[in-house]
C-alpha positions in Angstrom: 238.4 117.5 53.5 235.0 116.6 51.9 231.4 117.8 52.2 229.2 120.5 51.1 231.0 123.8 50.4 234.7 122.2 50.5 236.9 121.6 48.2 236.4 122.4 44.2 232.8 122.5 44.4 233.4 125.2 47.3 235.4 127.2 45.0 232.8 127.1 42.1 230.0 128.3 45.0 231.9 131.3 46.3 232.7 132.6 42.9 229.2 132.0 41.4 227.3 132.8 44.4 225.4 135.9 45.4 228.2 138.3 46.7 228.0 139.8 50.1 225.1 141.8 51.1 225.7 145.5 51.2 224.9 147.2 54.6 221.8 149.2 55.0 222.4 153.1 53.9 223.1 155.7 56.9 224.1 152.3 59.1 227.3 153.8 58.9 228.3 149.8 59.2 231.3 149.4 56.4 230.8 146.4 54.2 232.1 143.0 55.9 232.7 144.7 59.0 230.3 143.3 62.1 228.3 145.7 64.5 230.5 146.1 68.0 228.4 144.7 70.7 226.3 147.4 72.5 228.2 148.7 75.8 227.7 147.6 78.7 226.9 150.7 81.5 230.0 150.4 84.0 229.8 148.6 87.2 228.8 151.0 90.6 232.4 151.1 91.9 231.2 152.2 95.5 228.9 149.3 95.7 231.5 147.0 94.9 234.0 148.8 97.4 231.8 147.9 100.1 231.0 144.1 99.2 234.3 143.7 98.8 235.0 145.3 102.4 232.0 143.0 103.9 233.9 139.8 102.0 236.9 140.6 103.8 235.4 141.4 106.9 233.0 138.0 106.9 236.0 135.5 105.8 238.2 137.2 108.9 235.6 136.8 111.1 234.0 133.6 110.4 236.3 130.6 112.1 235.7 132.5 115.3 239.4 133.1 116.0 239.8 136.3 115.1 239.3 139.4 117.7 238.7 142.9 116.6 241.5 145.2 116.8 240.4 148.6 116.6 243.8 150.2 116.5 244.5 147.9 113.6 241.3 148.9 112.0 242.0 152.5 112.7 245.4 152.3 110.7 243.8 150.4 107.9 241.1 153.3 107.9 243.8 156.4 108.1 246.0 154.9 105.2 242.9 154.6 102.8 241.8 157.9 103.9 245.2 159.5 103.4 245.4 157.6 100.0 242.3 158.7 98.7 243.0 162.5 100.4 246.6 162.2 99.0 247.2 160.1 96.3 244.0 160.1 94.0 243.7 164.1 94.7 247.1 164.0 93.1 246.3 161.7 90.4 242.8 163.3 89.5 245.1 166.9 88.8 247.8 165.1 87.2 245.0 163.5 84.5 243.0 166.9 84.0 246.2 167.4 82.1 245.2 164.8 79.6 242.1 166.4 78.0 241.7 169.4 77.1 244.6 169.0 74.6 244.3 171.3 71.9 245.9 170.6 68.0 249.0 172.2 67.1 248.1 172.6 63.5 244.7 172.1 61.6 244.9 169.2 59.6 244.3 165.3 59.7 246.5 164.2 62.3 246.9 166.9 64.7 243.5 166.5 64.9 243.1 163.0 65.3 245.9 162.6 67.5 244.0 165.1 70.0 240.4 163.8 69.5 242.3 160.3 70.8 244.2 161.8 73.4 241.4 163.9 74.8 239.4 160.8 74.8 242.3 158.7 76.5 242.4 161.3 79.0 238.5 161.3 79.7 238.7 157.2 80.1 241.9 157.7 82.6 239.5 160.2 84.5 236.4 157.9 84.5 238.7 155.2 85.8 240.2 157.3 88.8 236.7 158.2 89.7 236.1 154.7 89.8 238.7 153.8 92.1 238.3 156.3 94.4 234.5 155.8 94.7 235.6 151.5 95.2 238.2 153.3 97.8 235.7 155.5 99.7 233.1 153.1 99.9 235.7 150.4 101.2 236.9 152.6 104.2 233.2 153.6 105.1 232.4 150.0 105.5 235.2 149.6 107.6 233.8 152.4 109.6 230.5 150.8 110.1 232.3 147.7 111.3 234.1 149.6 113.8 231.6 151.5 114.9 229.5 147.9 115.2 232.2 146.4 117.5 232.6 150.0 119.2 229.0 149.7 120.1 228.7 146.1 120.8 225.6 145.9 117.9 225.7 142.3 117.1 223.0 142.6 114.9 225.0 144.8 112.4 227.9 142.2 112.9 225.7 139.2 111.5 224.1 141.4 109.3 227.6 142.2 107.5 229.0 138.8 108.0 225.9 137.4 106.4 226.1 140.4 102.9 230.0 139.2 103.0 229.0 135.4 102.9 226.5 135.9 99.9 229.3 137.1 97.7 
């Protein structure tokens, strides 16, 4: 391979060229290492709970062969209720379990073996609240579309076919 910077001449540049640029003091960057990106704020679980439940709804709906079945949709609604009642009550108490951990001894790696699994536990916990807010918001759309049907409101109908279509 040939060109600027390759090869022998390469060689020569790196070792008698200006050395890599120290990072600001109080950065609390280490040398060489890059900046992480900034975070992104999380995504509004809930709102996505009920697109997603308007998607479904508008892609069941939309060859015109499909007829609303509201014992169906009142089994689809009791399983996500009792799942949400049930199963993330149950997960929620099993993960307060996973902060709150204290050290058994004070030094080095008692303590950063709880500061990480405190933290674990936390990000578990943000995650459950998550789902359960995506759950909560999925059934309550399904609601609204039963209640739609239930009262013959066409204009609700179209209006969540429409939401599910721009998807």
């Amino acid at each position: 391979m040939t060109g600027p910077g390759s090869g022998s001449q390469g060689v020569y540049d790196q070792i008698n060229g200006p050395g890599p640029q120290a990072p600001p003091t109080g950065s609390g960057m280490i040398p060489g290492a890059a900046a992480a990106p900034p975070s992104q704020p999380p995504p509004n679980y809930g709102e996505l709970g009920t697109g997603q439940a308007k998607a479904d709804f508008a892609a069941a709906s939309a060859n015109g062969g499909w007829e609303f079945d509201a014992e169906a949709m009142d089994n689809v609604i009791k399983r996500l209720q009792e799942c949400i009642e049930r199963d993330f009550s149950r997960a929620r108490a099993e993960a307060s379990n996973l902060t709150g951990i204290d050290a058994m001894g004070a030094e080095i790696a008692s303590d950063g073996y709880v500061a990480m699994a405190n933290a674990s536990g936390a990000a578990y916990q943000t995650f459950l609240n998550g789902a359960a807010a995506y759950a909560q918001a999925y059934m309550q759309t399904l609601i609204d579309i039963k209640t739609a049907y239930q009262n013959q409101d066409q204009a609700a109908l179209d209006a969540i076919r429409s939401i599910g279509k721009a998807l």
